[in-house]
C-alpha positions in Angstrom: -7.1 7.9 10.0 -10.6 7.7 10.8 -13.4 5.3 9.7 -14.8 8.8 8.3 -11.9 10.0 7.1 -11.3 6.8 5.2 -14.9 6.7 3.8 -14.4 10.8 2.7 -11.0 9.4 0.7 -12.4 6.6 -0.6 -15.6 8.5 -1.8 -13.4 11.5 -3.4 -10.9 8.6 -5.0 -14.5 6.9 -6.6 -15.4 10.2 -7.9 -12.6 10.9 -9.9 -12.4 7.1 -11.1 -16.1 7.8 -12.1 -15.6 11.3 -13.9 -12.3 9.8 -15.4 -14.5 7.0 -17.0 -17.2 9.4 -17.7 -14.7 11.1 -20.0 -13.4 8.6 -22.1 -16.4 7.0 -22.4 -17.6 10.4 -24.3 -14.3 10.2 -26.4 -14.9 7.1 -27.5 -18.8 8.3 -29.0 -17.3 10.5 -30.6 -14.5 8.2 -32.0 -17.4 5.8 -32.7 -19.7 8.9 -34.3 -16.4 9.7 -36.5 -15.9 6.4 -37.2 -19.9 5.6 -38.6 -19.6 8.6 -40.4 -16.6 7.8 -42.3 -17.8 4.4 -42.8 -20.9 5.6 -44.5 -19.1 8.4 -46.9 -16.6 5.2 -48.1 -19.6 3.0 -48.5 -21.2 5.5 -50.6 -17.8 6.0 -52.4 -17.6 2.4 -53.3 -21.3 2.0 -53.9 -20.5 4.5 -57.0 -17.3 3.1 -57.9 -19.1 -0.1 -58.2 -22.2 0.8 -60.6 -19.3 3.2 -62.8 -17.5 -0.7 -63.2 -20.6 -1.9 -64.2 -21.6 0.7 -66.7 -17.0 0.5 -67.6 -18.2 -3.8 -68.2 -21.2 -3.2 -70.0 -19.2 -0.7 -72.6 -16.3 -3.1 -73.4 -19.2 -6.0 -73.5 -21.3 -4.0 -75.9 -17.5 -3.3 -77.5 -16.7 -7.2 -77.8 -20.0 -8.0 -79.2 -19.8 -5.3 -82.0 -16.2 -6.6 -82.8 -17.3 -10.7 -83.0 -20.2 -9.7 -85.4 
């Protein structure tokens, strides 16, 4: 095999390395895009189970107080 030849291989073999790489790197943004999504929805999810705890404490507070009195 040629110097040429050898360079043409070489070149074709780096190509497909780079479009192979190319690819997963768009899988993975869109893993990562899934990903921050879903993160946000659950952090809204737990943002409102957390204030409907609060308003749950401040019930059985207002609850206890009425009962001590």
């Amino acid at each position: 095999m040629n110097s040429t030849e050898n360079d043409n291989r070489n070149t074709q073999k780096f190509q497909k390395n780079l479009n192979e790489t190319l690819e997963e790197k768009e899988k993975l943004k869109s893993i990562l895009s899934s990903t921050k999504t879903e993160c946000n929805l659950l952090k809204s999810q737990i943002e409102s189970a957390t204030e409907e705890l609060r308003k749950v404490n401040k019930e059985i507070q207002d609850i206890q107080i009425k009962k001590n009195c």
